[in-house]
C-alpha positions as CSV (number, residue, x, y, z in Angstrom):
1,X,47.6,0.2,-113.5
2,X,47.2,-3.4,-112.6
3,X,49.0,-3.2,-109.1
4,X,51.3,-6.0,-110.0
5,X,54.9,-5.4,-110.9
6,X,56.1,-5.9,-114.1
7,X,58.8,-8.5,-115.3
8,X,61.4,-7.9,-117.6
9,X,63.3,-10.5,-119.2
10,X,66.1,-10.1,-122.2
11,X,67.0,-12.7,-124.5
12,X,70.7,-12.9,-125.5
13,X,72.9,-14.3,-128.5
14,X,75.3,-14.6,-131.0
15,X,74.3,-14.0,-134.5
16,X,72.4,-17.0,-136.1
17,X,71.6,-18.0,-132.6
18,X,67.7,-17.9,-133.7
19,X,67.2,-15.9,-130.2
20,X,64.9,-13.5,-132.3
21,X,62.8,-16.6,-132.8
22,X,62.7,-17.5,-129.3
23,X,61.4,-14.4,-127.6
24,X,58.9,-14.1,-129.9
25,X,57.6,-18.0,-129.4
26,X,58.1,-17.0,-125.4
27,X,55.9,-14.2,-125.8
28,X,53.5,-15.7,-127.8
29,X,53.5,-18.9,-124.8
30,X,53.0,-15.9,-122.3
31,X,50.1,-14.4,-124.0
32,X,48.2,-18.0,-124.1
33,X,48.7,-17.9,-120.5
34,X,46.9,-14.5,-119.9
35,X,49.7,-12.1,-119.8
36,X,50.2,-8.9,-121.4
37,X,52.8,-9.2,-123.0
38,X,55.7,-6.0,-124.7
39,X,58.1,-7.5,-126.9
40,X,60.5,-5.0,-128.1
41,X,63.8,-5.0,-130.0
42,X,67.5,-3.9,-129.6
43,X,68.5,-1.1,-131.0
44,X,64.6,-0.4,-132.1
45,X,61.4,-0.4,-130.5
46,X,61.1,3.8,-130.6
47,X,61.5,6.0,-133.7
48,X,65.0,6.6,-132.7
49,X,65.8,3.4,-131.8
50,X,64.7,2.1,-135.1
51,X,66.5,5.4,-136.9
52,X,70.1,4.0,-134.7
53,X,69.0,0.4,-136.4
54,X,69.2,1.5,-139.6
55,X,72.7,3.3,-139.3
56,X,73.8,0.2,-136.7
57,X,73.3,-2.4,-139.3
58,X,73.7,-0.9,-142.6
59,X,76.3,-3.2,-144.7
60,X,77.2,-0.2,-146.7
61,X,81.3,0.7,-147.1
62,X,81.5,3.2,-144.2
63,X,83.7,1.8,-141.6
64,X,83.2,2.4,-138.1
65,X,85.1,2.3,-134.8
66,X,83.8,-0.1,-131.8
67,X,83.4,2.8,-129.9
68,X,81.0,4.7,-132.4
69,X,79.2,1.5,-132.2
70,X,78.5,1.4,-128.5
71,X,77.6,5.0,-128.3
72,X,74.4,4.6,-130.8
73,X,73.4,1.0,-129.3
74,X,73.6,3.4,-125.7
75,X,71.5,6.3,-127.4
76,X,68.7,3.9,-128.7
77,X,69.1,1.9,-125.7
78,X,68.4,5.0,-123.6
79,X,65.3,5.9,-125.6
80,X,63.3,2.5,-125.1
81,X,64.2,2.0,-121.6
82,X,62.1,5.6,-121.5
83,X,59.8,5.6,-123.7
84,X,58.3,1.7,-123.6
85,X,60.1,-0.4,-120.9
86,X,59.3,1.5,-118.1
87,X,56.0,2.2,-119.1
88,X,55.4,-1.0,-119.6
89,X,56.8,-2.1,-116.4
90,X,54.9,0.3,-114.5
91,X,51.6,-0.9,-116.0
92,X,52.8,-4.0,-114.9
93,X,53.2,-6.2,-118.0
94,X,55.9,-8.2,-119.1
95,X,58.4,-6.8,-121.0
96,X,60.8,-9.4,-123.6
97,X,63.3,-7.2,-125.0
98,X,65.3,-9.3,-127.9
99,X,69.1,-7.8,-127.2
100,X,69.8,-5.7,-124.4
101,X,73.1,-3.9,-122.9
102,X,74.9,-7.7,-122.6
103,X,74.8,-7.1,-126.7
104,X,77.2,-4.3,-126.3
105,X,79.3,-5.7,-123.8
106,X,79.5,-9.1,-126.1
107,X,80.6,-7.4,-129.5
108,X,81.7,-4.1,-128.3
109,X,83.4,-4.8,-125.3
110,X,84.7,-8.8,-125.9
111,X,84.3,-8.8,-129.5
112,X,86.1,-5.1,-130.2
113,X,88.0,-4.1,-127.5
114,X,86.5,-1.3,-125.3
115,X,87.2,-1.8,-121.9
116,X,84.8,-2.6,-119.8
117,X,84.4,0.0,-117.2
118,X,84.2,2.2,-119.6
119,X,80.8,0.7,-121.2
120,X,79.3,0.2,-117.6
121,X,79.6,4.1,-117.7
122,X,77.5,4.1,-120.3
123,X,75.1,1.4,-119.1
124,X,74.6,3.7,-115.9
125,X,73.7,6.6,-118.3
126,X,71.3,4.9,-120.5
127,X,69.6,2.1,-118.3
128,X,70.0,3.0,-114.8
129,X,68.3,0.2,-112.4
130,X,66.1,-0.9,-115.4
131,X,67.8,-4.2,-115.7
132,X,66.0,-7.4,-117.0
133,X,65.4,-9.8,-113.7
134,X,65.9,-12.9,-116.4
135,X,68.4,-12.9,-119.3
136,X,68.0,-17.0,-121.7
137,X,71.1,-17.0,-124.0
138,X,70.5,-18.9,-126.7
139,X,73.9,-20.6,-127.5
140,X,75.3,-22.0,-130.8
141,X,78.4,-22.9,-131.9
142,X,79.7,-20.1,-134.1
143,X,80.4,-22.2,-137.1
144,X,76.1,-23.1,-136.5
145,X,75.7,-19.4,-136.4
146,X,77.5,-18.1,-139.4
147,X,76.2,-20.9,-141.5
148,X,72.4,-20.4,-140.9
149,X,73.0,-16.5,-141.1
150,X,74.6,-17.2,-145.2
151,X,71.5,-19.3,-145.9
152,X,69.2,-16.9,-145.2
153,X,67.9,-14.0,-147.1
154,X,71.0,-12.0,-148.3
155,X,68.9,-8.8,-147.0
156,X,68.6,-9.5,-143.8
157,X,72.3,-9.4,-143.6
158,X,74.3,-7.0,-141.4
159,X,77.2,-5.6,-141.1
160,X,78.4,-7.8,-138.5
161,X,78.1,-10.7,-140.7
162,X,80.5,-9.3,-143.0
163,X,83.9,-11.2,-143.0
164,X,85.6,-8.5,-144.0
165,X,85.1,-6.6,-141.1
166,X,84.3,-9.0,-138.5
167,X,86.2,-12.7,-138.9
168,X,85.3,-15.8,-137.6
169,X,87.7,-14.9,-134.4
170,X,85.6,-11.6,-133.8
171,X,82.3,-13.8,-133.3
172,X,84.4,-16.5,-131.3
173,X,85.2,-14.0,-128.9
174,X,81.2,-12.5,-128.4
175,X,80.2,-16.1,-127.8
176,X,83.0,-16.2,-125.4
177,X,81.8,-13.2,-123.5
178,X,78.4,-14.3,-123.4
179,X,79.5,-17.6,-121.6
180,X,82.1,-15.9,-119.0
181,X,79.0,-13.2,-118.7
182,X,76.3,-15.9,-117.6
183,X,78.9,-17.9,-115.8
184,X,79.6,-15.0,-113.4
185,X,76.3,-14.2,-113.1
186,X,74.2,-17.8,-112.9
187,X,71.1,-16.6,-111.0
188,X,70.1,-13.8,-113.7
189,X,71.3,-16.0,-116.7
190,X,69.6,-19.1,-118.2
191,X,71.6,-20.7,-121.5
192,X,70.0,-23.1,-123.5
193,X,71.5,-25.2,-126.0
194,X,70.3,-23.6,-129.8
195,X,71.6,-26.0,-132.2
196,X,68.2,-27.9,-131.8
197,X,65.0,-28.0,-133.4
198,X,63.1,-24.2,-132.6
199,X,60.1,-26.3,-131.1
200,X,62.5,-28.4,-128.6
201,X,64.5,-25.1,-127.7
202,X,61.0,-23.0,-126.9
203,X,59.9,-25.8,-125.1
204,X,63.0,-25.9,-122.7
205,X,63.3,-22.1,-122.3
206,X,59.8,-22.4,-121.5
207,X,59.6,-25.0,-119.2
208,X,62.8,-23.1,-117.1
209,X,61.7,-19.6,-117.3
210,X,57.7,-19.9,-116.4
211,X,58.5,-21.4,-112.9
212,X,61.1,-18.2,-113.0
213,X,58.0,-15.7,-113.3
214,X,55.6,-17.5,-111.5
């Protein structure tokens, strides 16, 4: 045990936002700096959570109901908060979790449909009062998104990405959310502009967030 609390901070986005990207650059800034450091991922970061990744995100033909969706993000999201964050927390590091329950709330809940009292239900189930302090959305266009998502590797491709089964109005709506989500909430949520160079948008969410830490 150090004695000092932990932080935990959540990094948010639409698809192709290059968030991924950013919490690892974050963690890597925090680290120089003489922090320990957990970076972890959504759904992932415990056997489970990476078994619920595999299903999540699998492009194959099997269609599957918003609902279905939010119940495995829920059951992987459970498992980490568990098994690593709190942990981590109690040992007093800082934990960077790339995607968090604002994910499910974004695609499942603004993107899909599901109401939203009935995903804070399941947030109270799976999280409890383990919420990051600090949530940086990185923001891009979606038109920005989709395009940097088709140039990259075919394999890294999920099933989100699939216009068949989620159209350009799906993802307009998840940026949507995001925005209303860090608008009614501007003392947790920092949104930084991603259709920028990676090295200009680390050094902003850098230069906001360390002050933010201490």
């Amino acid at each position: 045990m150090t004695g000092a609390p932990g932080r935990f901070l959540a990094f948010e986005g639409p698809d192709g936002a290059g968030k991924s990207l950013q919490a690892a650059r974050l963690a890597e800034r925090l680290r120089a700096d003489g922090r320990s450091v957990l970076l972890t991922r959504e759904p992932g970061g415990t056997h489970l959570g990476e078994q619920v990744r595999a299903i999540l995100l699998d492009p194959g033909p099997t269609a599957r109901s918003g609902e279905s969706d939010a119940l495995l993000f829920h059951a992987a999201r459970a498992q980490v908060i568990r098994e690593v964050v709190r942990p981590a927390l109690a040992r007093g590091e800082t934990v960077i979790t790339d995607r968090f329950a604002w994910s499910t709330r974004a695609y499942q809940g603004y993107g899909s449909g599901i109401p939203v009292e009935l995903l804070a239900g399941l947030e109270a189930l799976s999280i409890g009062p383990t919420w990051p302090e600090l949530v940086v959305l990185v923001d891009v266009p979606v038109a920005v998104g989709l395009a940097r998502r088709a140039r990259g590797a075919q394999e890294d491709r999920n099933r989100f990405e699939d216009e068949t089964r989620h159209d350009r109005a799906f993802h307009e709506r998840v940026r949507a959310g995001y925005l209303a989500m860090a608008e009614a909430d501007p003392g947790r949520w920092i949104v930084v502009d991603g259709d920028r160079d990676p090295e200009t948008v680390a050094a902003e969410i850098a230069a906001r967030v360390l002050p933010r830490i201490g």
